[in-house]
N, C-alpha and C positions, 0 to 999 in steps of 0.2 A: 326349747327344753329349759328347765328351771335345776336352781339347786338349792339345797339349803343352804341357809347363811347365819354365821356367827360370828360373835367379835375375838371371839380367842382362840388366837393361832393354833394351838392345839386342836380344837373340835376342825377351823378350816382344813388341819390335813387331814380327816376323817369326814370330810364332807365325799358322799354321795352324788352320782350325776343323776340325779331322777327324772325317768319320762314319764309322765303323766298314766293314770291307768285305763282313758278315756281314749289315748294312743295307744297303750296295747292292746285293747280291746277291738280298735278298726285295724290293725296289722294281724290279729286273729282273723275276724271277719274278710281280709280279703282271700290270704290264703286259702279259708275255709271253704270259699269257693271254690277253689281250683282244686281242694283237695276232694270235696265230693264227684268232682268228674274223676279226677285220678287214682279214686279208691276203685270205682267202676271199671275204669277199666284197667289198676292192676289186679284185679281180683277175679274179675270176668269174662278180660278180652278172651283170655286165651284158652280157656272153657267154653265159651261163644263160639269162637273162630274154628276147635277142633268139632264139639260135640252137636251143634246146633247149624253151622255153616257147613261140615265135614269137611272143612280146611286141613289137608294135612299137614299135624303137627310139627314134623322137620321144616317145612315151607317157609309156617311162622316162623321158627328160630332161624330161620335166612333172612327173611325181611328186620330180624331185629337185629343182627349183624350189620346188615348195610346203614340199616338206620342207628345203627351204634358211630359210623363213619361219618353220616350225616349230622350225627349229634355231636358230634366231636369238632366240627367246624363250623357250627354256627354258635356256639356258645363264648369261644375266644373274642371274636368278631362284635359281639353283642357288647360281653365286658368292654373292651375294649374303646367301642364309639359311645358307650353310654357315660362311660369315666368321665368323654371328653365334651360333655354334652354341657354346655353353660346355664346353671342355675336360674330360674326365673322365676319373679318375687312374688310368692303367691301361690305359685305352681311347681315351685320348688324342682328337681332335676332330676333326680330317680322314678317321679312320680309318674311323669310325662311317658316315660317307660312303663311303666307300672300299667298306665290305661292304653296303652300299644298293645299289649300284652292279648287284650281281655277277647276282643277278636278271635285274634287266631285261635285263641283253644277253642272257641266255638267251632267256627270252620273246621277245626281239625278234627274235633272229636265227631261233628255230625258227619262226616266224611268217613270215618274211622267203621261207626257204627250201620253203615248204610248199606253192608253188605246181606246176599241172601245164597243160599245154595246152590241158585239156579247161573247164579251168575262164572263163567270160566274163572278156574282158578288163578290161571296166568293174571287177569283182569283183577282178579281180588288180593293178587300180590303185588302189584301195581298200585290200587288207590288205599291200600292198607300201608302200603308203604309213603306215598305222599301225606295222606292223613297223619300218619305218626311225625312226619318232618314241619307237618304245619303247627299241629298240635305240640309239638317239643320245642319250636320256638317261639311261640306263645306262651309256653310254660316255663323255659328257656330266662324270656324277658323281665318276667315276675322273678322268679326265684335269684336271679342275681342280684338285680336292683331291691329289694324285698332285704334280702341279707347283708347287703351292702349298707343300705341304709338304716338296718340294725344295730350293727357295730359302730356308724357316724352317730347315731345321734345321744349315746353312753360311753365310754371308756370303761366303767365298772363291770367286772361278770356276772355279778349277782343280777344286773339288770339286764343284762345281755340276756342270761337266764331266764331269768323273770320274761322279757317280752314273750321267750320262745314259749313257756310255759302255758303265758295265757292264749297261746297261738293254738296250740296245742288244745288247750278245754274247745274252743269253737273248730278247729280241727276236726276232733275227736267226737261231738257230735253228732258233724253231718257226714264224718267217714264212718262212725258206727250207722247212718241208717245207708247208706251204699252196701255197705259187709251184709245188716239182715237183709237188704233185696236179696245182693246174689245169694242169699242163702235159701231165701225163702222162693226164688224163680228161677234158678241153676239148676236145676235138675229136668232128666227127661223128659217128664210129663208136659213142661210149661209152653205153650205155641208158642211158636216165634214173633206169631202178630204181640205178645202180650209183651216180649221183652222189648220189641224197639217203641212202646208205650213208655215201659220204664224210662230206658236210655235217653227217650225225647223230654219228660216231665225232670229227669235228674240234672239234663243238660241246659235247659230252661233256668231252675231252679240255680244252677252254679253259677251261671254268666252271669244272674243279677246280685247272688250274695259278692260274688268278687269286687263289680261299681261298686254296690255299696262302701265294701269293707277298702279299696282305694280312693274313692270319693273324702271319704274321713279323713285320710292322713295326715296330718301336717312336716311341710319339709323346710323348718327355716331356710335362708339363703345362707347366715351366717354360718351356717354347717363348713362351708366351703372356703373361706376366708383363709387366704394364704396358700390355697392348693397350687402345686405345680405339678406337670405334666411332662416326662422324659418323652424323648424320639423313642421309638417301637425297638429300636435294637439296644437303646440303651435300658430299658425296662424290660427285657428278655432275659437281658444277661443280669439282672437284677432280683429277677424270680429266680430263677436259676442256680443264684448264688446262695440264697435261702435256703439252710439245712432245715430249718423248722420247717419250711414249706413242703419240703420234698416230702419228708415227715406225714406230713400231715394231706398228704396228697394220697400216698399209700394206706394210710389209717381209712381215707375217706371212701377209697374204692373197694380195701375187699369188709370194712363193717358196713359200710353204703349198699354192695352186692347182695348182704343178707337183708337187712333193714328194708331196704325197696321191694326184693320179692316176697315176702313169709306171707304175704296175704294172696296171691297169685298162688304158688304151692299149696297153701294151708285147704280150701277148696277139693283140692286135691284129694290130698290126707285125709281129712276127715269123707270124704264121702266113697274113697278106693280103698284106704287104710281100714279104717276104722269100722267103716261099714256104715255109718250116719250121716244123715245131708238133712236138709229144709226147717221143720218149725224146731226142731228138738237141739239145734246146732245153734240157732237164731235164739233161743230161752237160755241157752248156756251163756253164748254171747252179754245178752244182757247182767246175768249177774256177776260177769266179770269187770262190765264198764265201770265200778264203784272202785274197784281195785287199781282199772286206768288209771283215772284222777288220784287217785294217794298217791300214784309212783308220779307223776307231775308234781306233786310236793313233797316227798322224799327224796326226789331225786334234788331239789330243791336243799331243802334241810341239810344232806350229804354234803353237799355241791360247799353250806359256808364254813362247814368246818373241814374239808380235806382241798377242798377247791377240785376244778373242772378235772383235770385228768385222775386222780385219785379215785375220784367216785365213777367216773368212767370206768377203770379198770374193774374194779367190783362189778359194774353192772357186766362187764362182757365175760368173766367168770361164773357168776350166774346165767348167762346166755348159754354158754358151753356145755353146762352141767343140765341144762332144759333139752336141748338139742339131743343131746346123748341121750334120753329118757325116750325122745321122740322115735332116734335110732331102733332101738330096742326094744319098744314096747309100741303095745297095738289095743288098748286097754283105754275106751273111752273118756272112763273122768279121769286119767293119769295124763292123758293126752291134753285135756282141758285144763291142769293144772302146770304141763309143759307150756302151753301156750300162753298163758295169764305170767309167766316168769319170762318168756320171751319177749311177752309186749312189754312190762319193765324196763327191759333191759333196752330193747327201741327206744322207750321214751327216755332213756337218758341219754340216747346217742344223737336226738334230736334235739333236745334241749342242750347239749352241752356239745356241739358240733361250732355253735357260732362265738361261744365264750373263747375255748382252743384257737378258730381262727382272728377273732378278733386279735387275738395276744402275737397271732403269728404276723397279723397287719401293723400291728403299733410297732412292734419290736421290726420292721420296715421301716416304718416310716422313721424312726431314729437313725437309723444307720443311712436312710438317701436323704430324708426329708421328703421325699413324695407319698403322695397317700390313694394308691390303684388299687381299691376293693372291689370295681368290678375287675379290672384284668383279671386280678389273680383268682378269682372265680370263675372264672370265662378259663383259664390255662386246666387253671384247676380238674372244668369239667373236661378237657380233651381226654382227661386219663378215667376221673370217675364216672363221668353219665353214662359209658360204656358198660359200666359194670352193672349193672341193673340185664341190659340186651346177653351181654357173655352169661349171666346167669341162667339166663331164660333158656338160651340157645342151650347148654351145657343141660338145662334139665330134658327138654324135649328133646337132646340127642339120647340121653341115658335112660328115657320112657319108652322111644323109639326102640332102640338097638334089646331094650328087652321083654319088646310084645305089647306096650301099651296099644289100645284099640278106642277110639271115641265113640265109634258105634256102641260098642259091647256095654252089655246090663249089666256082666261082673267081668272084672279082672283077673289075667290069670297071678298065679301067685308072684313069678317071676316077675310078670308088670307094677306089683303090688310091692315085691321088695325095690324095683327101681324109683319107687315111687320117694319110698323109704331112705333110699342111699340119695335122692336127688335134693329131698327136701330137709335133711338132716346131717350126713354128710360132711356133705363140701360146706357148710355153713360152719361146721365145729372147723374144722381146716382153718379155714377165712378169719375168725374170729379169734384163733391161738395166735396167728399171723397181727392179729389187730390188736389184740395186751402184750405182744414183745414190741410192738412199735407205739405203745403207749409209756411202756415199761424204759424205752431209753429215749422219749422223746427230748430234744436238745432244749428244748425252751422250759427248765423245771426250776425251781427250787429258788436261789438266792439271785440266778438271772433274770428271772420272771419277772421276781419283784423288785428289781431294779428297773426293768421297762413298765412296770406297773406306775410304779412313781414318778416318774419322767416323763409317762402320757396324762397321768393326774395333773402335773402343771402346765401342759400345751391345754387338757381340755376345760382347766381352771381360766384359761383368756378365753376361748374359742367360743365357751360358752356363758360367759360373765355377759350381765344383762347391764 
């Protein structure tokens, strides 16, 4: 990674850590892989599994509870030995992780997807559940290392930002054509031979964009220069002691809770709520995607003049006031116009997820001198990758408990308001919880930018050519 260079001390403190845009662009591309199987199957497992396999729906929200257990101990474990994994010139150290990864989300998604009605459902809670544990550490092993070596290779959050962003455009994409599938083969009519078509050509298609887009990466060695490594008890108690982290650990599980499901639920909504599903949802879809992309560079814009958590809190403000429309109202373009403010408000909490932790890592590393960005991702996820699973389970107990049917052509209205409360809801809840812990978070103002400047001169050696 490069930077610019000047001879007067003034501009060098105003120097920028720049990564290349030919780097953000394969850190989009590999993501973008794994986000097309992951759009699939948050958006369609569970519409699959109830209306097409006649899985019952509390079943599934058990299997995603134990596989919340399961996720929760193999993501520490991962951080962990990947922190400790020694650099290699060429092949740099996250990376090696990175192409580990790619595997298992195959295996696990074709696993996932291989089920059929005929098969017992004891049996299909069984390989649905291994599937998801294979597929989540496979996914698991990218998203730590992926993020990890986000915040290594800039100290700045404009760039931090910036990678996520263009993560995001190739993201966005190939998770918009997953979204029109399920929109346009999610419904009753479509045989089942034609969906595990889908599923097969989707999951093809992901494992090779993911190579590609890790194939590209570059991971200097020199990244790691001077790194040292605490004994496990002594870097426990080290996370631990971090009030930013704790902070940020809460922040991450209940706006993470909403953020991972809205497209799981949204499915939902529109085709029980609202009364809409297939080509007329999918045209809607599309003339929002233009909308996607401005909120990736407003949120951008926002982001240099208030910086990451400022702008953050507006966007989850604006989430609140979407959510509640959604609550209350059953009115097709009001619902499209709820939705297109909620994706906003997502893409700023994805974009600005990795600038927040990066600051909570530097401002770390000052106080021990060690620099554990997988642990503290791996800790991290014991409390939040849950939250996605507690989501799910909490909607299809509160679809359950008020008459939802996956058989049935229409729902009754009771099932229709649960629908309502499930997907709307507890999200506004999640979300007032998530701008009061924005709202006091410890890492703000005149301390920030004391750790800001401080890791400006570690990454001014670190990354001097």
């Amino acid at each position: 990674m490069s930077k610019r260079k000047n001879n007067s001390p003034k501009d060098i403190n105003n120097t920028i850590h720049k990564v290349p845009f030919s780097q953000k662009a394969y850190f989009g591309i590999s993501i973008a892989g794994f986000t097309f199987i992951g759009s699939m199957i948050d958006g369609a497992l569970l519409k699959f599994y109830t209306d097409f396999i006649l899985f019952p729906a509390l079943w599934f929200g058990i299997v995603q509870l134990l596989f919340a257990i399961i996720n929760s101990i193999n993501d520490p474990i991962i951080g962990y030995f990947s922190d400790r994994t020694k650099p290699v010139e060429g092949k740099g150290k996250r990376k090696l992780w990175l192409y580990r990864a790619i595997p298992l989300l195959g295996i696990g998604y074709f696993l996932i997807i291989s089920m059929n009605p005929y098969v017992p459902h004891i049996m299909i809670f069984i390989c649905l559940l291994i599937g998801l544990a294979i597929y989540d550490t496979g996914y698991a092993m990218h998203g730590i290392n992926r993020t990890a070596l986000i915040i290594t290779v800039t100290d700045d959050d404009s760039e931090r930002a910036s990678i996520v962003t263009t993560s995001l455009v190739f993201q966005t994409i190939l998770g918009i054509i997953s979204y029109l599938l399920i929109l346009l083969f999610f419904t009753g009519t479509t045989p089942l031979s034609v969906l595990y078509i889908v599923f097969i050509i989707v999951g093809v298609i992901a494992v090779g964009v993911a190579f590609l887009g890790v194939n590209g990466i570059k991971e200097p060695s020199k990244l790691y220069y001077g790194q040292t490594f605490p004994k496990i008890k002594s870097l426990i108690k080290e996370v631990y002691k971090s009030k930013s982290f704790i902070f940020y650990i809460l922040l991450q599980f209940v706006v993470g809770a909403v953020t991972s499901t809205v497209i799981t639920f949204q499915v939902f909504y529109f085709e029980d709520v609202v009364g809409v599903a297939g080509t007329l949802v999918a045209l809607v879809s599309g003339i929002t995607l233009p909308f996607t992309f401005f909120a990736y560079y407003f949120v951008q814009v926002v982001t240099k003049r208030l910086g990451p958590r400022k702008t953050l809190m507006i966007f989850l403000s604006m989430n609140i006031i979407a959510f509640l429309g959604l609550l209350l109202s059953r009115i097709f373009i009001l619902s499209i116009i709820f939705y297109l403010i909620v994706n906003m408000g997502n893409a700023a909490f994805w974009i600005l997820s990795s600038p927040i932790f990066g600051n909570v890592i530097d401002e770390n590393e000052l106080k021990t001198g060690n620099r554990n960005e997988g642990t503290f991702l791996g800790i991290n996820a014991i409390f939040t990758s849950p939250s996605k699973s507690i989501m799910i389970f909490l909607f299809t107990l509160i679809i359950t408990s008020m008459g939802y049917n996956g058989a049935a052509i229409t729902q009754t209205e009771e099932a229709v308001l649960g629908i309502q409360v499930g997907t709307a809801l507890i999200p506004i809840i999640l979300l007032i919880i998530g701008f009061l812990l924005l709202l006091f978070f410890p890492l703000r103002g005149e301390k920030l930018e004391r750790v800001k400047n401080e890791m400006k001169k570690i990454y001014d050696k670190r990354l001097e050519e």
